[in-house]
C-alpha positions as CSV (number, residue, x, y, z in Angstrom):
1,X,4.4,-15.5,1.4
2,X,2.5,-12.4,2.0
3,X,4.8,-8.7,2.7
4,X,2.1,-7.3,5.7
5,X,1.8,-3.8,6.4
6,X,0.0,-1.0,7.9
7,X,-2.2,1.7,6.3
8,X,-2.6,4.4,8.6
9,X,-3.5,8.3,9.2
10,X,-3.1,10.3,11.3
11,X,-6.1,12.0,13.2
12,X,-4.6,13.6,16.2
13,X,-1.6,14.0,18.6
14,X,-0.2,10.5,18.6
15,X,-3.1,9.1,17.3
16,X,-3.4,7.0,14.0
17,X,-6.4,5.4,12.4
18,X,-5.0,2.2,11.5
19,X,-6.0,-0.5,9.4
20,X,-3.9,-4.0,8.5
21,X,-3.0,-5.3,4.7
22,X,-2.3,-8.8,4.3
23,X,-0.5,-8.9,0.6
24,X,2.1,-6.5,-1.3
25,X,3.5,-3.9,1.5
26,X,6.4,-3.7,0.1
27,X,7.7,0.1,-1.4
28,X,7.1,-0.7,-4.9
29,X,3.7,-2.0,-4.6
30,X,1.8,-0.6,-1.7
31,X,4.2,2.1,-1.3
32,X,3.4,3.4,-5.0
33,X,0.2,2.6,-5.0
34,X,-0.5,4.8,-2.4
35,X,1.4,7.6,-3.5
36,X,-0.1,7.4,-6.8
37,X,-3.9,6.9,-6.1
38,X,-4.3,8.0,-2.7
39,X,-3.4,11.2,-2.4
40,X,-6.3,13.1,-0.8
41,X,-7.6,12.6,2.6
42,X,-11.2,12.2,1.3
43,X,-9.6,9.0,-0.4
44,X,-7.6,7.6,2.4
45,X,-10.7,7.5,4.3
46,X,-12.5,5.9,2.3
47,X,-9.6,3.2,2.0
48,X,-9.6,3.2,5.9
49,X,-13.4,3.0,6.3
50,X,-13.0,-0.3,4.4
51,X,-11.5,-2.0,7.5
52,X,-8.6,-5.0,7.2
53,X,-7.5,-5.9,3.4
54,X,-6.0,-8.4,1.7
55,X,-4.8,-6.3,-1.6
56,X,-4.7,-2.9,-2.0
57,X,-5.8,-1.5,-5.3
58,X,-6.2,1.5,-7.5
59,X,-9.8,2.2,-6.4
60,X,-11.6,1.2,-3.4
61,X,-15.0,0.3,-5.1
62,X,-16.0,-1.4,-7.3
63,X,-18.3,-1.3,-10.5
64,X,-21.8,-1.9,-9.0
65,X,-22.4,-3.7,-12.2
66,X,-20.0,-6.3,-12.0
67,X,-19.3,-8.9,-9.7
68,X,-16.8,-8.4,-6.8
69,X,-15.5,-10.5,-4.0
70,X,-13.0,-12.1,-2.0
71,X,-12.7,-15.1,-4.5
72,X,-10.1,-14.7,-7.6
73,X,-12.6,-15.6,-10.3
74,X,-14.7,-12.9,-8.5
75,X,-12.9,-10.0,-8.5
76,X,-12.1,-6.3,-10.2
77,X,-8.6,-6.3,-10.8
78,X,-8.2,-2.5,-9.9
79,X,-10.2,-2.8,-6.8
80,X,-9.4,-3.0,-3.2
81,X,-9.9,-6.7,-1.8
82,X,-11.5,-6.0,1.4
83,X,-12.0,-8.7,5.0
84,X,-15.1,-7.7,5.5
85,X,-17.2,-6.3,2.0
86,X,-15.6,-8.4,0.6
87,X,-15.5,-11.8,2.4
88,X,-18.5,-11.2,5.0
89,X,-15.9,-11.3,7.9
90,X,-16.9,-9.3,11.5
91,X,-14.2,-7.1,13.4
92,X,-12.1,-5.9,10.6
93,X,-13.3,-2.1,11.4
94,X,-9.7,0.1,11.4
95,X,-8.0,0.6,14.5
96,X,-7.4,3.9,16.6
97,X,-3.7,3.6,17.8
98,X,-0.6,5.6,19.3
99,X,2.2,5.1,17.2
100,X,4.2,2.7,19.7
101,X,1.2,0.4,19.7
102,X,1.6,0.5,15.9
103,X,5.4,-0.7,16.4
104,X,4.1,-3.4,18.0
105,X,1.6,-4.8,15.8
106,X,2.5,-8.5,15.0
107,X,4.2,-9.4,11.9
108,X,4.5,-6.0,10.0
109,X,7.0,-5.1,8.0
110,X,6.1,-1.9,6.7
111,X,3.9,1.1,8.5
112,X,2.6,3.9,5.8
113,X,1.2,6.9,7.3
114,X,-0.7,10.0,6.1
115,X,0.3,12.5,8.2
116,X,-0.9,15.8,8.7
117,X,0.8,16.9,5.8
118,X,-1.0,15.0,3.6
119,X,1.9,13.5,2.8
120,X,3.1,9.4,2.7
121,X,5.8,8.6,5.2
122,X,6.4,4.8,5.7
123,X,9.0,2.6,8.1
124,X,10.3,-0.8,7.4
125,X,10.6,-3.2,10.8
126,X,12.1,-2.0,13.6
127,X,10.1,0.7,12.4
128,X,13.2,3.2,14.0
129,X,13.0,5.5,11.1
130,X,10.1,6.6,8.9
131,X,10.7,8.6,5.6
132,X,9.1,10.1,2.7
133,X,7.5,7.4,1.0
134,X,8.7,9.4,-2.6
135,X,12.3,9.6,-1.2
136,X,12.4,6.0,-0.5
137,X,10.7,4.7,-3.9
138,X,13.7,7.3,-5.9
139,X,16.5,6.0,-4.0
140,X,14.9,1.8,-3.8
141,X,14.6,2.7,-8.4
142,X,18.3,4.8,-8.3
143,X,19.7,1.2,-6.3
144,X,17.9,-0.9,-9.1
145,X,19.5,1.0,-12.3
146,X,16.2,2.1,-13.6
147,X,13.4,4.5,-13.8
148,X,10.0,3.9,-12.2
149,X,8.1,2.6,-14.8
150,X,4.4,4.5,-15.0
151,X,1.6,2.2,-13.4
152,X,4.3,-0.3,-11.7
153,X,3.6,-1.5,-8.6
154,X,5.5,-5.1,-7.9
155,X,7.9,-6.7,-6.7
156,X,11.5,-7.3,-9.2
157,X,12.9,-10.4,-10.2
158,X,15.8,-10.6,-11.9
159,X,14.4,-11.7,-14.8
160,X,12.1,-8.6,-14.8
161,X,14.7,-6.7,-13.8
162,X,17.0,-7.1,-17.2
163,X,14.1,-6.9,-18.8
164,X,12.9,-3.6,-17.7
165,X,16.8,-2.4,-18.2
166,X,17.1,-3.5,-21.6
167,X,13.0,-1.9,-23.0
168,X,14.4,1.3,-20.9
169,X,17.6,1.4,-22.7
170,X,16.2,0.5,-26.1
171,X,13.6,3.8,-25.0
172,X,16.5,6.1,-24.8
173,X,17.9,5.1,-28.0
């Protein structure tokens, strides 16, 4: 089961270049990831120019001298899996949208913006109530009982979890 999400930024008043991201939206994958390697507009861009993805990555392209696609045994692990570079797909450009036509996208759980701060703000379905995508990683890490771990971005079992607690406490030893 795939978390879906929207990558956006904003461009004007009420107005948000938009595109869709099939896998990991969750805060502690695509919200970090953002955060950590897409900070600059130049960068978001880039990522937006790309149209529809399935996985967002550290770097949006890849090494011209190695292969890259849409198939597992295909691609660069740090690199954006894109719909259409990547899989030959048509109409997968980003969108241009107000922000109520955002709300209503189908299946999203999460919308991340870059707003004209050049900041991340994100909202989780109904969407009522977006925050600072830093804010919301501290307090999702301050609920788990542990610091972000450098690099991180996933999801938490339980079993990954205790783990994580127990090298962190060993760390502070």
């Amino acid at each position: 089961m795939s978390t879906r999400s929207l990558i956006c930024e904003k461009i004007g008043d009420d107005k948000y270049k938009a595109i869709y991201c099939h896998s990991d939206g969750y805060l502690t994958y695509n919200g970090a990831m953002l955060i950590d390697h897409y900070k600059d507009r130049e960068k978001v861009e880039e990522l937006l120019n790309l149209g529809n993805i399935s996985c967002l990555c550290e770097k949006v392209n890849p090494d011209p001298s190695k292969p890259h696609s849409f198939d597992y045994s295909q691609r660069q692990d740090d690199v954006v899996v894109a719909y259409g570079r990547d899989r030959g797909e048509t109409d997968q450009e980003a969108s241009i949208c107000s922000l109520k036509e955002l709300k209503k996208w189908g299946w999203i759980e999460y919308i991340y913006i870059f707003n004209d701060k050049d900041k991340w703000i994100y909202a989780e379905y109904p969407f009522d109530d977006f925050k600072e995508v830093q804010k919301g990683l501290d307090k999702e890490y301050k609920q788990l009982g542990i610091k972000r771990p450098k690099d991180f971005y996933g999801f938490w079992t339980e079993a990954t979890l205790q783990a994580e607690k127990k090298r962190q406490a060993q760390e502070e030893m």
